[in-house]
C-alpha positions in Angstrom: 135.9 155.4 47.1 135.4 152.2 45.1 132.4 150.3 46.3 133.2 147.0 47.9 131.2 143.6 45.7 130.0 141.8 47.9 130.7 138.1 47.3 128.0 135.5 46.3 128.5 131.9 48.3 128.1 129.3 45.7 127.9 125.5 45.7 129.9 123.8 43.5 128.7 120.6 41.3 130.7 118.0 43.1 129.3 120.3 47.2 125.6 119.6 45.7 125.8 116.0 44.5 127.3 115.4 48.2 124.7 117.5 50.1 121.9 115.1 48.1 123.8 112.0 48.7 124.2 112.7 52.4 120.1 113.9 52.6 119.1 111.1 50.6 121.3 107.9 52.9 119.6 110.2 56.3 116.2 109.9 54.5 116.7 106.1 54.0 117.7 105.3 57.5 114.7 107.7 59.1 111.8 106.4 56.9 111.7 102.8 58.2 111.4 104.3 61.8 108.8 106.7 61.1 106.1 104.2 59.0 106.3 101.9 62.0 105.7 104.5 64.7 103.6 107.1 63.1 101.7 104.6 61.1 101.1 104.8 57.6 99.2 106.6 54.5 96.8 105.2 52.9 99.1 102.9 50.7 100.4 101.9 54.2 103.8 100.8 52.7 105.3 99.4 56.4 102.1 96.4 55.9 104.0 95.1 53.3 107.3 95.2 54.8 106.2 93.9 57.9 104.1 90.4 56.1 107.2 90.1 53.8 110.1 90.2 56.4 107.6 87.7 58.7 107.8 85.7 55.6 111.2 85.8 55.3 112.3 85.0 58.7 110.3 81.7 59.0 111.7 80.4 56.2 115.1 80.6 57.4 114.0 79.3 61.1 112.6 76.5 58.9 115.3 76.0 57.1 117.5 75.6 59.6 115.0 73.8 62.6 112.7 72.0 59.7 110.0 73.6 61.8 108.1 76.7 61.9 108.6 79.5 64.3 105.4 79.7 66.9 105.5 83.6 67.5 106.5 86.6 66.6 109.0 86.8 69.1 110.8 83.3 68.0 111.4 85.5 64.6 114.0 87.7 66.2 112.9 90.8 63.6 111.9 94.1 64.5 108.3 93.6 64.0 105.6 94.7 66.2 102.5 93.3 67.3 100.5 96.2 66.9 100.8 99.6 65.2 98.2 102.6 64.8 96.6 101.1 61.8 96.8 96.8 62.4 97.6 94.2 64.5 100.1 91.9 63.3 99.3 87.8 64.1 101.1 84.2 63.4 100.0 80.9 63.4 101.6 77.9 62.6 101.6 74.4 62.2 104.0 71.6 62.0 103.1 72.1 58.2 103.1 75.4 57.4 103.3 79.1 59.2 100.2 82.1 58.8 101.5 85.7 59.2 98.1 88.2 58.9 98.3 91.7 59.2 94.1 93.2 60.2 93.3 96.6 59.5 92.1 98.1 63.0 88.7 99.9 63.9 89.3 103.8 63.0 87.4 106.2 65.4 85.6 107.5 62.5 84.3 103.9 61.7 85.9 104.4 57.7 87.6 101.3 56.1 90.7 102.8 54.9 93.3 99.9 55.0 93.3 96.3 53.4 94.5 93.3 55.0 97.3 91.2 54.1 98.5 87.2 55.0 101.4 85.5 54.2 101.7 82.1 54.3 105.0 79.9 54.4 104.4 76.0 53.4 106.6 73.1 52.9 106.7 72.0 49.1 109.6 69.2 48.5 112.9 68.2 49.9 116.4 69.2 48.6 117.6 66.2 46.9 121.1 66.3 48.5 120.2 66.6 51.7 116.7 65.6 52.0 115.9 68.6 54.5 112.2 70.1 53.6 112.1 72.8 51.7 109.5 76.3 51.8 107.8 79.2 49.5 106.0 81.6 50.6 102.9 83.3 49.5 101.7 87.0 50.0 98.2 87.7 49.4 96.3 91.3 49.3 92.7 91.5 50.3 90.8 93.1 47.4 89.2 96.0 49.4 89.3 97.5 52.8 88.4 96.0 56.2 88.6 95.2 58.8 88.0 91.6 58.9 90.7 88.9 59.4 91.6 87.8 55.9 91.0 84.0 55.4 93.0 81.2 55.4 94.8 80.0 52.0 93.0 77.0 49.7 94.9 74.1 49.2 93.0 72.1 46.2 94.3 70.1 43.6 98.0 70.0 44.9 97.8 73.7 44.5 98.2 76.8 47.2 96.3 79.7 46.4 95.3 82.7 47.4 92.0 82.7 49.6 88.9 84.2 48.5 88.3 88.2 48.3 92.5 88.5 47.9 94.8 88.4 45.4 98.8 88.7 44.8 99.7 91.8 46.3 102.1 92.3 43.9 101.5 91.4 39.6 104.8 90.2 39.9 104.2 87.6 42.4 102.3 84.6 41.8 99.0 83.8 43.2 99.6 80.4 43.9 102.2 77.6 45.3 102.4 74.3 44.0 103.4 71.8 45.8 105.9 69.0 44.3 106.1 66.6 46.7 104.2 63.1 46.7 104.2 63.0 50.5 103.6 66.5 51.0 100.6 66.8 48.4 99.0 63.5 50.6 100.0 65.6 53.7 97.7 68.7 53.1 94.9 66.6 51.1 95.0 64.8 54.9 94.8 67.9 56.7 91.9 69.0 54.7 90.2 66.2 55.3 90.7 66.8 59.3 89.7 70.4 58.9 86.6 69.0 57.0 85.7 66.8 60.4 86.9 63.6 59.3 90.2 62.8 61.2 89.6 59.3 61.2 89.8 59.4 57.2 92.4 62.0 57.6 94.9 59.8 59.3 94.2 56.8 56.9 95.2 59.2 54.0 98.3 60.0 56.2 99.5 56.8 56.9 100.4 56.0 53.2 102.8 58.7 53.5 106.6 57.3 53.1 108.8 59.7 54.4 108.9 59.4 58.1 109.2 63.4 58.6 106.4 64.1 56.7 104.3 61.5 58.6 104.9 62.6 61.7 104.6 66.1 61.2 101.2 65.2 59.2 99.8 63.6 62.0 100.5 66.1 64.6 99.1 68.9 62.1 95.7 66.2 62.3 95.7 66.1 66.2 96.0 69.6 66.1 92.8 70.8 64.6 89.9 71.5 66.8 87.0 69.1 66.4 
């Protein structure tokens, strides 16, 4: 009797470029999902995500309200408030918009995560259509903890980063500047409120030429707590 050869089940080139294709698109759409709900290593990738698409959405709700959103929720993006490793917060102002991400308490009391803030600002006006236009910066504390990253310095008609951060990326800049007359005399007003001066504050403001800029300059002065 002639033995029977049994017959080897091979992949051909084209079946295993299609098999990684298909494993590669399902690992795409599952990743997302799993850093938000299962939290994160110790790069914490989903951090960035989150502070960048915050970013990102109040710029667009500023570009088309000329006004920054007040909550997460206004944003309409999937990002939560609070995952196993940080609590995600927003402020804003009629001037610009705050999106922090803090590193929460560990049960094991170690400082594993670093925080992160974005910031979204108006810097000029298109010159068509006079609307007010953003950037946005994204700033990385320098080591881990678990305290609230500080606000970013506005000096010499300059945005930077605050102090213990940096760029979280080398690609991104450090710093905004910001172009506009009325807008540089806007913040260099609201400094001077946060400093405890309103009354010099509003002065400052009232040299201010565009009507927009005044008015949302004088509400960001009546807005700071004495």
């Amino acid at each position: 009797m002639v033995g029977h050869r049994k017959k080897l089940w091979r992949l051909s080139k084209v079946e295993g470029v299609t098999i990684i294709i298909i494993w590669g698109i399902l690992g795409a759409i599952a990743l997302p999902s799993l850093l938000s709900q299962k939290g994160c290593g110790c790069k914490c990738p989903a951090v960035k995500h989150h502070i960048g698409a915050m970013n990102r959405a109040q710029q667009a709700h500023a570009l088309e309200k000329q006004q920054f959103a007040t909550s997460i929720a206004d944003l309409e993006i999937d990002v939560p408030t609070q995952t196993n490793s940080y609590n995600y917060s927003l402020r804003s102002t009629p001037l610009y918009a705050i999106q922090s991400a803090t590193p929460r308490q560990r049960e094991d009391k170690k400082l594993v995560f670093k925080g992160y803030i974005g910031m979204v600002v108006f810097v000029g006006r298109n010159p068509e259509t006079k609307e007010l236009q953003t950037e946005a910066l994204f700033c990385e504390m320098k080591k881990p903890t678990i305290t609230p990253p500080l606000e970013p310095i506005f000096k010499n008609d300059v945005l930077r980063c605050p102090s213990g951060t940096k760029a979280y990326s080398l690609k991104k800049s450090p710093e905004i500047e910001i172009r506009d007359r009325d807008l540089q005399l806007a913040y260099k007003s609201l400094n001077l409120a946060e400093r405890g001066t309103p009354y010099l504050a509003l002065q400052l403001a009232g040299t201010i030429k565009d009507p927009k800029v005044k008015e949302k300059t004088a509400a960001a002065i009546t807005a700071v707590e004495p």
